[in-house]
C-alpha positions as CSV (number, residue, x, y, z in Angstrom):
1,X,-9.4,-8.7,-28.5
2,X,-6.2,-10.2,-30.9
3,X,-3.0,-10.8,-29.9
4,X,0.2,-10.7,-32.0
5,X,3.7,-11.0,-31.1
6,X,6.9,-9.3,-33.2
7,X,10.0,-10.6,-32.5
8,X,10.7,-9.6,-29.3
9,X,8.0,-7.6,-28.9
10,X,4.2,-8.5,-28.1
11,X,0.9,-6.4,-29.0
12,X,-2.6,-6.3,-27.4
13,X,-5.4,-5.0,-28.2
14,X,-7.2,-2.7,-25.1
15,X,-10.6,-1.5,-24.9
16,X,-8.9,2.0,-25.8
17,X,-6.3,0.7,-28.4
18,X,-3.6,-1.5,-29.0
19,X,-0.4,-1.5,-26.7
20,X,3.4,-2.8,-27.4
21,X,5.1,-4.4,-24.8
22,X,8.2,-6.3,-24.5
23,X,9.0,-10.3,-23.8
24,X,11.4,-10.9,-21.0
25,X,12.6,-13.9,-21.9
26,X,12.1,-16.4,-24.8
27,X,8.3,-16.2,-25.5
28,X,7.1,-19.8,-24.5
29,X,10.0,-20.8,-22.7
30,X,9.6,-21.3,-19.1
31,X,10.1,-18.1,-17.2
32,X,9.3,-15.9,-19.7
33,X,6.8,-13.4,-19.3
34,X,6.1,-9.7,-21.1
35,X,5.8,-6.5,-19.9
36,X,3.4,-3.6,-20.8
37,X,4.3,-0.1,-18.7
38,X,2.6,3.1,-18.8
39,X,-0.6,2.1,-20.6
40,X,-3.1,5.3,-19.4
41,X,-6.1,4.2,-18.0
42,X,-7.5,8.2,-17.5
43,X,-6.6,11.6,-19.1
44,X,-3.6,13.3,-17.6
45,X,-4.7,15.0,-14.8
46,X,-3.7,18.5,-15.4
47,X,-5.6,21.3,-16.9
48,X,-9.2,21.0,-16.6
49,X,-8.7,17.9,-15.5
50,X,-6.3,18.7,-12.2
51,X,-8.3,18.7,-9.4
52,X,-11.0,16.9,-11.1
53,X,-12.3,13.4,-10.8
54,X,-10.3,10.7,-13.2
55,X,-11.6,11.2,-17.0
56,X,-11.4,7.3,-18.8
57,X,-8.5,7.8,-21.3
58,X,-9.4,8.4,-24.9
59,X,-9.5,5.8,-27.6
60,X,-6.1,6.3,-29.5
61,X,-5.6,5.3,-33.6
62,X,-2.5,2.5,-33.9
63,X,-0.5,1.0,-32.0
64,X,1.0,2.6,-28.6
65,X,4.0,1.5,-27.2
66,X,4.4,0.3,-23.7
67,X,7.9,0.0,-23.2
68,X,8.6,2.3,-20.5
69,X,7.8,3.5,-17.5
70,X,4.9,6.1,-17.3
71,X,5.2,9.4,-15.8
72,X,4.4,9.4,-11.7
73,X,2.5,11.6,-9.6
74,X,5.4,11.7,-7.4
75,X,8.0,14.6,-8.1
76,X,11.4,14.4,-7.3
77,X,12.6,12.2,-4.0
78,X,10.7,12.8,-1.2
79,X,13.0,10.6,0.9
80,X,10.6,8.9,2.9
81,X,10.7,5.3,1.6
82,X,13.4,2.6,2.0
83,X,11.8,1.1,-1.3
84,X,13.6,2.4,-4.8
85,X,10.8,4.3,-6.2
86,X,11.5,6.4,-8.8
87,X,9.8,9.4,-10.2
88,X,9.2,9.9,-13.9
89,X,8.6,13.3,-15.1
90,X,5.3,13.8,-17.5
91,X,1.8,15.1,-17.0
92,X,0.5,11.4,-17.9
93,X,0.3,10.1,-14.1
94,X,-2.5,7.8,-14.4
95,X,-1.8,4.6,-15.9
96,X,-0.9,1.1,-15.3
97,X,1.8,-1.9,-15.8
98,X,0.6,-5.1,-16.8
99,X,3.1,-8.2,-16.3
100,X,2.2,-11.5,-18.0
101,X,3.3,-14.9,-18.6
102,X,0.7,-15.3,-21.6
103,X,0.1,-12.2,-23.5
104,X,-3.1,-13.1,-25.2
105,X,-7.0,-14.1,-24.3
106,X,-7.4,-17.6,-22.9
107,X,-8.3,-20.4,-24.8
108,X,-9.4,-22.8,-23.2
109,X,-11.0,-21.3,-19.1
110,X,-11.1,-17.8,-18.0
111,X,-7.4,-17.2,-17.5
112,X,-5.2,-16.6,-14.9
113,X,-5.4,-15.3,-11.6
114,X,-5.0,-11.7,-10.8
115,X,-2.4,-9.3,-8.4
116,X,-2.8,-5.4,-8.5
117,X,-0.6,-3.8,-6.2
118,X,-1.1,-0.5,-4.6
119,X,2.1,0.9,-4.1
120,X,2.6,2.8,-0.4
121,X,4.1,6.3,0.5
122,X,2.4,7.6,3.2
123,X,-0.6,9.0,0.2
124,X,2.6,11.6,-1.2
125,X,5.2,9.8,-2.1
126,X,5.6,6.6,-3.8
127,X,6.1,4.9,-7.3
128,X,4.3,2.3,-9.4
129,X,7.9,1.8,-11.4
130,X,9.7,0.7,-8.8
131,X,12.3,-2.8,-9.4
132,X,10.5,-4.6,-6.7
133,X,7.1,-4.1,-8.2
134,X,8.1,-6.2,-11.1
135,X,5.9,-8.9,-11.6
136,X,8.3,-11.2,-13.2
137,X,8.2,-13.8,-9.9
138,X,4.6,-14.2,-9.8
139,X,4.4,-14.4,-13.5
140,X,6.4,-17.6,-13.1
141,X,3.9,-19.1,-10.6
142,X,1.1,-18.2,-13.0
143,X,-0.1,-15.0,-11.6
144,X,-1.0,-11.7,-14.2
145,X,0.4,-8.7,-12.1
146,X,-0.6,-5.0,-12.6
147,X,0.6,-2.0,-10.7
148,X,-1.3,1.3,-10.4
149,X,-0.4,5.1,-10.2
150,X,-2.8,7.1,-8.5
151,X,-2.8,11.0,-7.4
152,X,-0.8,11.7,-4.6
153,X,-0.7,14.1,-1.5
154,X,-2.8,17.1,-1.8
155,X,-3.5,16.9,-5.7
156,X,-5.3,13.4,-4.5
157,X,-6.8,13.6,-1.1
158,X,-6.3,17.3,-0.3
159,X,-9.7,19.5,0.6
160,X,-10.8,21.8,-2.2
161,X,-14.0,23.7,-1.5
162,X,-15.4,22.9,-5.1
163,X,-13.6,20.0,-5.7
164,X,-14.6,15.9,-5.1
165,X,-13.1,14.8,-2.3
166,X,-10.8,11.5,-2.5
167,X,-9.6,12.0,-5.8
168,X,-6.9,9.2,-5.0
169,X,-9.9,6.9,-4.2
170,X,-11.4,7.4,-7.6
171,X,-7.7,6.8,-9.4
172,X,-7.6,3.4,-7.5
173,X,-11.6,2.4,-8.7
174,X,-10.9,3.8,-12.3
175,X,-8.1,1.7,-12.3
176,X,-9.6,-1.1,-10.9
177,X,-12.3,-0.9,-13.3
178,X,-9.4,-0.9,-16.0
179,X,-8.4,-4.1,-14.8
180,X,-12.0,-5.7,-15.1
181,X,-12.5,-4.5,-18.7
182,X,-9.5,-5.2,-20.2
183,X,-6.9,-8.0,-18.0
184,X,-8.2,-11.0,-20.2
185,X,-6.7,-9.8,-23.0
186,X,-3.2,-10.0,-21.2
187,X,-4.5,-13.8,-20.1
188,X,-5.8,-12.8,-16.8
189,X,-8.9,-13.7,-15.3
190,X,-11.3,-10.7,-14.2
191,X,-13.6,-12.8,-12.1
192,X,-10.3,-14.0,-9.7
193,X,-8.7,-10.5,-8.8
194,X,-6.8,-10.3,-5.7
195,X,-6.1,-6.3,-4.5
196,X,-2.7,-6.0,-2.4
197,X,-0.4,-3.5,-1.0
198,X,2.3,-2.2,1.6
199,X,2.3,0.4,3.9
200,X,-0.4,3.2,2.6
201,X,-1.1,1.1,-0.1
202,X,-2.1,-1.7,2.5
203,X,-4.1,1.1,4.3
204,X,-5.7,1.5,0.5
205,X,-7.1,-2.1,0.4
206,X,-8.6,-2.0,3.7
207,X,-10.5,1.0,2.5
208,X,-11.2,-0.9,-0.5
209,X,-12.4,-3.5,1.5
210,X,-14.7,-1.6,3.3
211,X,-16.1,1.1,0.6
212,X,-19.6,-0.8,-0.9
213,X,-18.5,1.2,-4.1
214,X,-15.7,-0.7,-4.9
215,X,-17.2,-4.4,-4.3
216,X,-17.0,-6.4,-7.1
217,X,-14.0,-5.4,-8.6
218,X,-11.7,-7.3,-6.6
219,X,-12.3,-11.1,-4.7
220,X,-9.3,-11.1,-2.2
221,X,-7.0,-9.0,-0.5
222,X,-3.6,-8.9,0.7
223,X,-2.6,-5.7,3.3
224,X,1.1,-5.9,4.0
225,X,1.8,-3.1,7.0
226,X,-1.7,-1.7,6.0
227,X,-3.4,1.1,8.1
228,X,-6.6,3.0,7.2
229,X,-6.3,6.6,7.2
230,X,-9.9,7.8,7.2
231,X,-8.8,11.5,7.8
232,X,-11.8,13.9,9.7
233,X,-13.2,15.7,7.1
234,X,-13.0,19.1,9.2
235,X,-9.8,18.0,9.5
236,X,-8.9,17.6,6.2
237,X,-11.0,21.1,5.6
238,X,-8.8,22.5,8.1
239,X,-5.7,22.0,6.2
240,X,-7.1,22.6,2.7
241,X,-7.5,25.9,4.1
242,X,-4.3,26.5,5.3
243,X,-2.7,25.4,2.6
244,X,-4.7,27.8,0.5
245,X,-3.7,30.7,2.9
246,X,0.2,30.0,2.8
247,X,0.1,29.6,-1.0
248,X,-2.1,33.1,-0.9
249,X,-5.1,31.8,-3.6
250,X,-8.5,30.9,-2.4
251,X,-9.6,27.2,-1.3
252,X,-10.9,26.4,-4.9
253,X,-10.1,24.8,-8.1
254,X,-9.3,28.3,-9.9
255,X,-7.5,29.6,-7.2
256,X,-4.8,26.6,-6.2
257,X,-4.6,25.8,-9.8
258,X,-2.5,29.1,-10.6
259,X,0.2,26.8,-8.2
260,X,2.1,24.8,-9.9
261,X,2.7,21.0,-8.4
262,X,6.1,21.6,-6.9
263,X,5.1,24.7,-4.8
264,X,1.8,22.4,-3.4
265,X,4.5,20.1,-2.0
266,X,6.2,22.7,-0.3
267,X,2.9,24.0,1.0
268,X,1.7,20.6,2.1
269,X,4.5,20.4,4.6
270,X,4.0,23.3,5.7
271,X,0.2,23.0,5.8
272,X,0.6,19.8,8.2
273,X,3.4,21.2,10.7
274,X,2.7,21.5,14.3
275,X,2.6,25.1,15.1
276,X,5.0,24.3,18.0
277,X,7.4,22.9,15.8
278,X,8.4,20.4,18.6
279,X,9.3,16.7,16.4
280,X,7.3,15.0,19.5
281,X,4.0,17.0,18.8
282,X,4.1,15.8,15.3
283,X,4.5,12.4,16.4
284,X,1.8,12.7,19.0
285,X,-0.7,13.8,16.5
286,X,0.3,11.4,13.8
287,X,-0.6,8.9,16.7
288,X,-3.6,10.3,17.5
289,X,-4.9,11.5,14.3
290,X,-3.1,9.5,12.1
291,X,-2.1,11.0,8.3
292,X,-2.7,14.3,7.2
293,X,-3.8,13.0,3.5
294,X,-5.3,9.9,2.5
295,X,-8.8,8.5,2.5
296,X,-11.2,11.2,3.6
297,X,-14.6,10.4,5.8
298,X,-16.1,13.0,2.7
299,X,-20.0,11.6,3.7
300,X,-20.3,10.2,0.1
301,X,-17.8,8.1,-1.4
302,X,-16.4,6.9,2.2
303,X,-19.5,7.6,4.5
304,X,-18.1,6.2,7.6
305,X,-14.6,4.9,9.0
306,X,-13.6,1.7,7.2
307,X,-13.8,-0.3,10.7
308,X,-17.4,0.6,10.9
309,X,-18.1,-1.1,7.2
310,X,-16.1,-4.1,7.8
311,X,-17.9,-4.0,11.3
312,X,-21.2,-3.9,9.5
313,X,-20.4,-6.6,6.8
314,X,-18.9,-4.9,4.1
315,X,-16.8,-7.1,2.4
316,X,-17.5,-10.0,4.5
317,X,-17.8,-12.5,1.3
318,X,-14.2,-11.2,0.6
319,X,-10.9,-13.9,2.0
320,X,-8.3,-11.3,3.9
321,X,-4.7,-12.0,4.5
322,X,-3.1,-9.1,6.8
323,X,-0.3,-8.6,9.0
324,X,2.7,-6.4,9.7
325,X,6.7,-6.6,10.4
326,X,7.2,-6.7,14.5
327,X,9.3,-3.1,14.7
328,X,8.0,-1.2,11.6
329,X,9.6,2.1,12.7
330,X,11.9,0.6,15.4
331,X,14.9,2.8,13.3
332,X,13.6,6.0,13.5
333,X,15.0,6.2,17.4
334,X,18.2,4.7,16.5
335,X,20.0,8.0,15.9
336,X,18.9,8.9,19.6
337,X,19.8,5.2,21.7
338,X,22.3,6.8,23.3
339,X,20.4,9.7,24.7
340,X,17.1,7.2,25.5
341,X,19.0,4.6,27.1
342,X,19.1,7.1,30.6
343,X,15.5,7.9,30.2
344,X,13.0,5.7,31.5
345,X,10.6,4.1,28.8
346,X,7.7,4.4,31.1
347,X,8.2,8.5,31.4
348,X,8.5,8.8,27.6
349,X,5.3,6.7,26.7
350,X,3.3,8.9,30.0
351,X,4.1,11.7,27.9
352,X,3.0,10.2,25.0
353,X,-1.0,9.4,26.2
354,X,-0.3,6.2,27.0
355,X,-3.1,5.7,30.5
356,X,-1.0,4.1,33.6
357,X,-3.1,0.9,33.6
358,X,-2.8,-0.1,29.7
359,X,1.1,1.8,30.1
360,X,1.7,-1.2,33.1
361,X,0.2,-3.6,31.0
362,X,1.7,-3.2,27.3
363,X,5.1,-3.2,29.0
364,X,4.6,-5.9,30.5
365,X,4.0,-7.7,27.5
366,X,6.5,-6.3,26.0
367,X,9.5,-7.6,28.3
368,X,11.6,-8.9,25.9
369,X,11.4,-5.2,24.2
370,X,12.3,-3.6,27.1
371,X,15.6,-5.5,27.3
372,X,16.8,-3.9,24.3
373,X,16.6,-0.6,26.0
374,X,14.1,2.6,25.0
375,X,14.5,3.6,21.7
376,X,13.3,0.1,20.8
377,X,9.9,0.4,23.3
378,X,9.4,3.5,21.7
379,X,9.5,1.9,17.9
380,X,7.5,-0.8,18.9
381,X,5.2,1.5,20.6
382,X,4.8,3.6,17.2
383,X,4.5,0.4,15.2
384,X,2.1,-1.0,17.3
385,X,-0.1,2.3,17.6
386,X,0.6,2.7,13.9
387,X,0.1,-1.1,12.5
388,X,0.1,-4.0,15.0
389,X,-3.2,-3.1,16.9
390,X,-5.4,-2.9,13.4
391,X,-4.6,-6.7,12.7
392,X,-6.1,-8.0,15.7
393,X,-9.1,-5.4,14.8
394,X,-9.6,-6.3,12.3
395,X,-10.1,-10.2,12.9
396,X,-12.1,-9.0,15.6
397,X,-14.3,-6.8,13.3
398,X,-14.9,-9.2,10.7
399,X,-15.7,-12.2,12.8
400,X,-16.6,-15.4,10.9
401,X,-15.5,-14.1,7.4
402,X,-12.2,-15.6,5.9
403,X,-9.3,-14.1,7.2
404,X,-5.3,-15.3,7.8
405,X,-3.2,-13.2,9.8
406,X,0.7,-13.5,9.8
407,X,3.5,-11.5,10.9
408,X,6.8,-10.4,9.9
409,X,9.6,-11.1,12.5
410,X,12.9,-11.9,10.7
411,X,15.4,-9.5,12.3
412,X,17.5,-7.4,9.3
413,X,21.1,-7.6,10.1
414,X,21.4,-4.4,8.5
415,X,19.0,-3.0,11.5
416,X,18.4,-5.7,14.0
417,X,14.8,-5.4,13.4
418,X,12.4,-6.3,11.2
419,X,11.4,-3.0,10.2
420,X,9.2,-1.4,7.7
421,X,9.2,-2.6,3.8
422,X,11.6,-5.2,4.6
423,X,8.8,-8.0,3.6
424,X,8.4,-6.6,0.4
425,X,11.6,-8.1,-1.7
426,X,10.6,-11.6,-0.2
427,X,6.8,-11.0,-1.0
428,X,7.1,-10.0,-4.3
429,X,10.7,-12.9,-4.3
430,X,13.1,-10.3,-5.4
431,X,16.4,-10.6,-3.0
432,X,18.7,-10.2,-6.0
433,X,16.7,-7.0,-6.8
434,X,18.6,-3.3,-6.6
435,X,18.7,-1.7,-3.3
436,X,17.7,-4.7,-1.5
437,X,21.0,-5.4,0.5
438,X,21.3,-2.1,2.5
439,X,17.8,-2.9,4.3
440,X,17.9,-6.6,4.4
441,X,21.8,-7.4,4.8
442,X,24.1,-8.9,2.2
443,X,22.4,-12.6,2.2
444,X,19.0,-12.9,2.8
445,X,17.5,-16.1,3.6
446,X,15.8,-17.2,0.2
447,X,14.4,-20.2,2.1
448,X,12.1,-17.5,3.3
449,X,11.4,-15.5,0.4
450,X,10.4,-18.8,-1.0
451,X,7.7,-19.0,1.5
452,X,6.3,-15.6,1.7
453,X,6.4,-15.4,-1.8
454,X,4.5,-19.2,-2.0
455,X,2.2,-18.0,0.7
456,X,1.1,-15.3,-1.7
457,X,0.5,-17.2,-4.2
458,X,-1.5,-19.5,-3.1
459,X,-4.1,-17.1,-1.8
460,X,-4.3,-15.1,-5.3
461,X,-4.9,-18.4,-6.8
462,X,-7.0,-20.2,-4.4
463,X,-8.3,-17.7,-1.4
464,X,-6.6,-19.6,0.9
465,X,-2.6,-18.8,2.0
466,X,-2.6,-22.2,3.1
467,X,-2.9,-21.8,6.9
468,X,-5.3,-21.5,9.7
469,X,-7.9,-19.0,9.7
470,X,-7.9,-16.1,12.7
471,X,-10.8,-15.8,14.4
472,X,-10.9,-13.3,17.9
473,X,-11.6,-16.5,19.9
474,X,-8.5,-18.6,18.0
475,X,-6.3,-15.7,17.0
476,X,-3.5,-18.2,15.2
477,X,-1.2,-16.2,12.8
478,X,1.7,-17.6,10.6
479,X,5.1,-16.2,11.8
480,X,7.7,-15.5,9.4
481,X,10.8,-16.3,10.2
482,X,13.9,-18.8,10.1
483,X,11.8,-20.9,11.2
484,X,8.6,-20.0,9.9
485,X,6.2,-21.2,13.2
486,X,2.6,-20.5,13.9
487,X,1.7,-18.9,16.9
488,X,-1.7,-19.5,18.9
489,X,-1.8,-15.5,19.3
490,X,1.0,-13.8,17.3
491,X,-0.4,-10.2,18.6
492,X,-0.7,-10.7,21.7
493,X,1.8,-8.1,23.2
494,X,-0.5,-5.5,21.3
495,X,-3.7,-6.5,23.1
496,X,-3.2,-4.1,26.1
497,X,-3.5,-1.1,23.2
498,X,-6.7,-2.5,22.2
499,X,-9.7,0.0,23.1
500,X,-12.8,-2.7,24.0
């Protein structure tokens, strides 16, 4: 594979064809680094294809450019993320952006180090082309990063009865796969890949982690808010069905096909609401049963939940970093403090499940969140439920194998928490980025950025974050904040949530 760069412009040469991208920068001067977006790395998914498991795009003749954004899965704004993702219209959904600071095999070694980032959205919503996804930073410190589109919602993990289950799953190994064939011709290593991503797409490395399928293509991982999803698959054939039913067309790949992708949104909502329409149902069951699409337990591709494998071994040769923000979802009871504050936190979380015994204890290890009146027990409650519980789990789960656990806790002025996404700009060092100021305030410490950020580096490049390993019997975790400390157990006012 050749490499030739035009003026401001830079050309590769893929296993399918060659690609145009752009320089950011002076070529060779420091900082610089070039961008390649939209390069397919499957067939659109639409036609015969929709529905279907990801097709390898086809060789193309010339030279394709790669100057913009490809088309996304997701359609208009969903409204759900505090992370500017936009959506791209186009029926070419599957492809991938490649960032470099050396566009062009190595010479001398086997190249650089490797990020691919997952992006999150709750498995519908969510954008690979979003600002903060630029790989510019960690093409400074060295690092080749590549973000991936994958299928979203029902199109990707919905239940069709003569469909393959976890079509998502198979974007993220096609791409994946991508990556390994054809990242050393942008100057990245293949054998030093390093998966990583927020929210859902932190949930999507786990189950990366723990699928045997997908070992080998990756050789660390980095889940930022991450929670597995591992959806019941008469669950998931539950709501296929419904779906089905409200759109009127039978459960199969002839039938939903006649709907076109904007009505399967609307009947994906629909398909997922409580029956009782009550908000604190949904909430409930979300807690219970966690997403209605994402990774599926389809007794093939993902035979078992994801904390079985990793209980089992899977992936144990594999250095983990993982950890949350402390109040995730502490702002969606903001809107009601007024009304919680006369309500007793106990009462709310009784009617929430929550056992007397483990209810006594989690609040008591929780006094400093009690202070702050109910609405924030209840978002920590969700968070924890939601994120905080898996990281300890996890260490647990994976015993002796490599594993560094941190946690988020600088407090957004903008929301007096540190809530969800806000760790992203300063992973990914992006402060001055758009959008960043209404969820992180108008000066965010970059003293802190600069650590994250370094943090991440150093484990892409070396396996190692720089830090203590987490072990269940020394559960140390790196705490991010002004001052950055390290904590003997950083999760310990989740413990009373953990199920023995």
């Amino acid at each position: 594979m050749t490499q030739t760069s035009i003026e401001t412009h830079v050309e590769v040469d893929t296993a399918a064809g060659r690609v145009r991208g752009a320089w950011r920068g002076e070529p060779g001067a420091p900082g610089a680094s070039a961008a390649f977006l939209g390069i397919p790395f499957a067939e659109p998914p639409v036609g015969d294809l929709r529905f279907a498991a990801p097709v390898p795009t086809a060789p193309w003749e010339g030279v394709r450019d790669a100057l913009e954004f490809g088309a996304t899965a997701q359609r208009g704004d969903p409204g759900v993320t505090l992370i500017p993702e936009p959506s791209v219209p186009g029926e070419s959904t599957l492809n991938v952006n490649v960032f470099t600071p050396s566009p062009a095999p190595a010479a001398d070694g086997p190249g650089l180090p490797v990020l691919v980032w997952i992006h999150g959205g709750g498995y519908f919503a969510g954008s690979p082309a979003s600002p903060w996804y630029d790989g510019r930073a960690f093409n400074r410190d060295g690092v080749v990063t590549v973000t991936i589109s994958y299928r979203l919602g029902f199109d990707g993990f919905g239940w069709i009865a003569d469909a393959p289950m976890n079509r998502g799953v198979l974007d993220w190994l096609l791409a994946l796969e991508w990556v390994r064939d054809n990242v050393a011709a942008f100057g990245g290593d293949p054998g030093r890949v390093t998966i990583a991503g927020q929210s859902a797409g932190g949930g999507a490395v786990l189950t990366l982690l723990g699928m045997p399928r997908a070992q080998g293509l990756f050789h660390g991982v980095y889940a930022i808010s991450g929670a597995t999803a591992d959806v019941a698959a008469d669950r998931a054939e539950r709501i296929g069905r419904r779906l089905a039913e409200l759109g009127g067309v039978e459960p199969t790949r002839a039938g939903l096909s006649t709907l076109d992708p904007d009505r399967i949104v609307e009947l994906q909502q629909e398909a997922t609401r409580p029956e009782s329409g009550d908000p604190a149902d949904s909430l409930t069951t979300l807690l219970d049963e966690g997403l209605s699409f994402g990774p599926t337990l389809d007794g093939d591709l993902i035979a078992r939940p994801t904390r079985e494998s990793i209980a089992a071994g899977v992936g144990a040769d594999v250095p983990l970093v993982l950890g949350a923000t402390d109040d995730e979802f502490a702002m969606a009871f903001t809107a009601a403090k007024r009304k919680l504050r006369f309500i007793p936190s106990s009462l709310l979380l009784r009617r929430m499940g929550l056992p007397a015994t483990r209810r006594r204890a989690w609040l008591a290890a929780n006094r400093a969140v009690k202070r702050r009146g109910t609405a924030a027990v209840l978002g920590r409650y969700v968070t924890d439920r939601m994120f905080r519980t898996s990281v300890p789990m996890f260490v647990r789960l994976r015993g002796s194998a490599p594993t560094w656990v941190y946690r988020f806790a600088w407090r957004s002025p903008a929301f007096d928490a540190a809530v969800h996404c806000l760790d992203v700009p300063f992973f990914f060092d992006c402060l001055d980025a758009a959008n960043v100021e209404p969820l992180a305030g108008p000066t965010p410490p970059q003293a802190l950025a600069d650590e994250v950020h370094a943090g991440a580096v150093a484990f892409v490049t070396s396996g190692d974050p720089g830090w203590s390993r987490s072990t269940d019997a020394a559960p140390l975790a790196r705490v991010y904040d002004t001052p950055t400390r390290v904590e003997a157990d950083g999760y310990a006012s989740v413990r009373p949530l953990l199920v023995e």
